[in-house]
N, C-alpha and C positions, 0 to 999 in steps of 0.2 A: 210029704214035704212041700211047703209053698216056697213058690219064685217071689222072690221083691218084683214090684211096681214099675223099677226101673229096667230090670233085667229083660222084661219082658215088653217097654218101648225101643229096647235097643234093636231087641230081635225082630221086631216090625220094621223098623226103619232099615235094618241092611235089607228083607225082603221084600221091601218096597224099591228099593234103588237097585236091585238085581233085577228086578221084574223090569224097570225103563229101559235099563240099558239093553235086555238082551232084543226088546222090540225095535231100537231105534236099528240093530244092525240087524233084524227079518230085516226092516223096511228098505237097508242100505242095500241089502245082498238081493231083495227083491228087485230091483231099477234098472234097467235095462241099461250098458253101457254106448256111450254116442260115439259116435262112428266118426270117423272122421272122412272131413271132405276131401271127395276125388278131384285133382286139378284135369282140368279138359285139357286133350291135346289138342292143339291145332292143326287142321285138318289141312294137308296143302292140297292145292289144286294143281295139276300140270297140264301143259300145255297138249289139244290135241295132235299128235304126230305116231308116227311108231317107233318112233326111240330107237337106239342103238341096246343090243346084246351086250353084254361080259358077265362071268362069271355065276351063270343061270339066272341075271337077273335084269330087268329090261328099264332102263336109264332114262329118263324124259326130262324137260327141260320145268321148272318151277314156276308157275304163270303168275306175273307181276299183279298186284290188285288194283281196280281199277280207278284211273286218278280222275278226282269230281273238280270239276272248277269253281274258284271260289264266289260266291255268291255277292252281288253288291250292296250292302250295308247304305240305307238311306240316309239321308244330311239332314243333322238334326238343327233345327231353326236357330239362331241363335238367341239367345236370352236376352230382356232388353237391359240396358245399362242401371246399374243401382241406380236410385233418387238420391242426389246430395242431399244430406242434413243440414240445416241453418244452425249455426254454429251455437246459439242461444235459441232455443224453441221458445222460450219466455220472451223472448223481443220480438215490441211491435212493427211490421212492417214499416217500408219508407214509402213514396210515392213511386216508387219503380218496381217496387213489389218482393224488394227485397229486406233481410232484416236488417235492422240497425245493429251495430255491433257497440257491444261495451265500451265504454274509452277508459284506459287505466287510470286510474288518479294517485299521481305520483307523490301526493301531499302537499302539494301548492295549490290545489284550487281547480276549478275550471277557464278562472279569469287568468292564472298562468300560463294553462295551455292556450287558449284563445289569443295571449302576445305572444309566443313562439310560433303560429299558425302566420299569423300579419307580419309578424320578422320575416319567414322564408319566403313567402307571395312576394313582397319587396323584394327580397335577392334574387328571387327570380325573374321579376322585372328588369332589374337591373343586370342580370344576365344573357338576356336574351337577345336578339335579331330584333326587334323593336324596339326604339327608343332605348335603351340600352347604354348605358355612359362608358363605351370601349376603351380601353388603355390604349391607345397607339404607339406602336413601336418608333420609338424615334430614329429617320431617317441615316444612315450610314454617307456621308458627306464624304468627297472629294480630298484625298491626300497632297491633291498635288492644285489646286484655286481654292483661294480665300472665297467665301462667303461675303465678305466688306467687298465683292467685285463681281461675281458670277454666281449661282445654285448649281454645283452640279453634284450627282451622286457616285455612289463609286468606280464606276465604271466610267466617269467623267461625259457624266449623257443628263439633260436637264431631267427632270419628274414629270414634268408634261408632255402633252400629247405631242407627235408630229404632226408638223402643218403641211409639210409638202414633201416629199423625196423624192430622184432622181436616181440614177445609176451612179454619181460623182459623191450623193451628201446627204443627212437628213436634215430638213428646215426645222427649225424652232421659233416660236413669236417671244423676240425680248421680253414683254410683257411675265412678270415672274420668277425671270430666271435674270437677266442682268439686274444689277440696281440703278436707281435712276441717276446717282451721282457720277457710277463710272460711264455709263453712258454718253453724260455730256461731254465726259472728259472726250469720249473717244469721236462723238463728234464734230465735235468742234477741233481737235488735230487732225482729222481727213479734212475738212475743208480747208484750211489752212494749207496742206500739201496740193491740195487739188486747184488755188489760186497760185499755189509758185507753178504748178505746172500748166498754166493756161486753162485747165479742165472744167466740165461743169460741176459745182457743187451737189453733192449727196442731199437726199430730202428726208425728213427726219423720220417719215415711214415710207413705206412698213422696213421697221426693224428687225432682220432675223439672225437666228443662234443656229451658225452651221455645224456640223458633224460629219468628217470627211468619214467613205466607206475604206475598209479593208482596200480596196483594188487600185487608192489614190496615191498621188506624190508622200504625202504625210498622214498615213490611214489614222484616221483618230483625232487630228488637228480641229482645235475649236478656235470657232472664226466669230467674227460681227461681221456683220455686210448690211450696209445701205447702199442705195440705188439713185443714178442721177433721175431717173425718171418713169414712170408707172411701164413702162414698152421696155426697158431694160429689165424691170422685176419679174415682170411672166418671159421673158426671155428666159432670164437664169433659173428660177425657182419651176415653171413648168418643163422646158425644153433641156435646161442643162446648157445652155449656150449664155457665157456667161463674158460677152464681150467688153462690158462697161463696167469693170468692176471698182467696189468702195467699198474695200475690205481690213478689216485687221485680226490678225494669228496672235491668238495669247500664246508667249511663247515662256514657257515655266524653266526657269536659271535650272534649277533644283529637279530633273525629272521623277525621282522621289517623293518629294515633299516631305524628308524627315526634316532636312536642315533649315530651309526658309520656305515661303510662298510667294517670292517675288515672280509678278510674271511681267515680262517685257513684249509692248505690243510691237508687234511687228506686219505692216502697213504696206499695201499692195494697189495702187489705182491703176485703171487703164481705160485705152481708148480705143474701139476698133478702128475709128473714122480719123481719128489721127496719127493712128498706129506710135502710139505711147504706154510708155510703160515706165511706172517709178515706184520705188521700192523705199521705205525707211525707219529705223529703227529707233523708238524711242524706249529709255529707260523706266522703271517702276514708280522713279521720280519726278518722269516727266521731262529728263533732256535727251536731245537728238545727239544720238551715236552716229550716226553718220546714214548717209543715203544708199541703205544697203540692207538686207533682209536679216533678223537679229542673230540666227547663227551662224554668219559671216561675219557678222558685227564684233559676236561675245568669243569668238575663235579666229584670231589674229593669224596663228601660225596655218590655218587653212590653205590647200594648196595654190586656188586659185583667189587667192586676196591681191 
């Protein structure tokens, strides 16, 4: 009896694939199994002594391990700073050795930018501590003296410099601060008062704008005073001895000065060497109130009128 062709590749092939398999587990059962790792104990050290006894077994103290100090780590240098990059590497230097930098162009040109550049240079000229066309604040003037008579500021004190001060006053030079109009007025009625009373005439300088101090009769009173002669002027203006005086007190109706600005001079001569004294109030118009200082004059019901 013959086997088919086939019958008998089958039977090769199972005892081909029984023959691998049963070598692959010799091979397995041959290998020696791996052990596994023993963990180390650690081994304590105790301290030399002889310990204390209990319970048959002899107790010693655990020796700490020994401590290393730490070591010092050397300093490491420091690195030198980046190189800045020039903002365009494709730009040519300038003469300082730095690059030129792009200018935007905003689509007006470079003749646009170049009139914006001469625009600010100008305002900044004109801004600046040099030659510079400053706005000046306009001066804050006197509530209570017209201007058409006196400069004074608010505080009723001229803008210029003092010329002399005393313990009684600060000097001021008419020059700037009276106008020339009220001036005459004022002296030509002192000398007028100064021949009714025998007196010598006032000499038309030096003219000065007094400012009583805090500590006087009338602290604050703004005066004219001229002088019969150069030996009376440094009397009064250096010493404060002010024997020969040719005086007049702006005396303002209005201490306010919301209502009017009339101010009434009110007129003071004296004489050491004659021992006189005359007082007289003239009005904003220019007539004599009587021979008397003007708030005696403008105050009837005062007690000693």
């Amino acid at each position: 009896m013959k086997l088919p062709p086939s019958f008998l590749s089958s039977v090769l092939l199972c005892v081909l694939v029984f023959s691998l398999s049963g070598q692959s587990t010799l091979v397995q059962a041959s290998e020696p199994k791996k052990q596994e790792p023993t963990k180390e104990e650690k081994k304590l050290k105790y301290v030399e002594e002889e310990g204390e006894e209990a319970r048959g077994y002899t107790y010693k103290r655990v020796a700490k391990d020994p401590f290393e100090e730490p070591k010092p780590v050397p300093k490491e240098e420091p690195k030198p700073p980046p190189k800045a990059e020039p903002k365009d590497p494709h730009a040519k230097p300038d003469a300082h050795g730095k690059p030129e930098e792009k200018k935007k162009d905003d689509g007006h040109g470079d003749g646009h930018d170049a009139k914006k550049e001469e625009k600010k240079k100008d305002d900044k000229k004109k801004n600046d501590g040099h030659g510079k066309e400053s706005k000046k604040e306009a001066p804050v003037l006197s509530q209570l003296y017209s201007t058409d008579i006196i400069k004074l500021d608010v505080n009723n004190r001229p803008f210029t410099a003092i010329a002399r001060s005393t313990k009684m006053a600060d000097y001021y030079l008419c020059r700037d601060v009276v106008t020339t109009k009220y001036k005459t007025i004022v002296f030509n009625e002192m000398n007028t008062f100064a021949d009714r009373m025998g007196l010598p005439r006032a000499q038309d300088k030096p003219c000065m704008v007094k400012i009583a101090k805090p500590n006087t009769k009338f602290p604050g009173a703004v005066y004219i005073e001229f002088y019969p002669n150069q030996k009376a002027a440094v009397a009064c203006m250096h010493l404060g001895e002010c024997g020969a005086t040719r005086l007049v007190m702006l005396f303002p109706k209005d201490k306010t000065g919301k209502h009017s600005q009339d101010i009434y001079r009110s007129y003071v001569l004296t004489d050491e060497n004659k021992y006189q004294r005359g007082a007289f109030c003239v009005s904003p118009q220019g007539q004599l109130l009587g021979e008397k200082n003007c708030y005696v004059a403008l105050n009837p019901d005062w007690l000693f009128n």
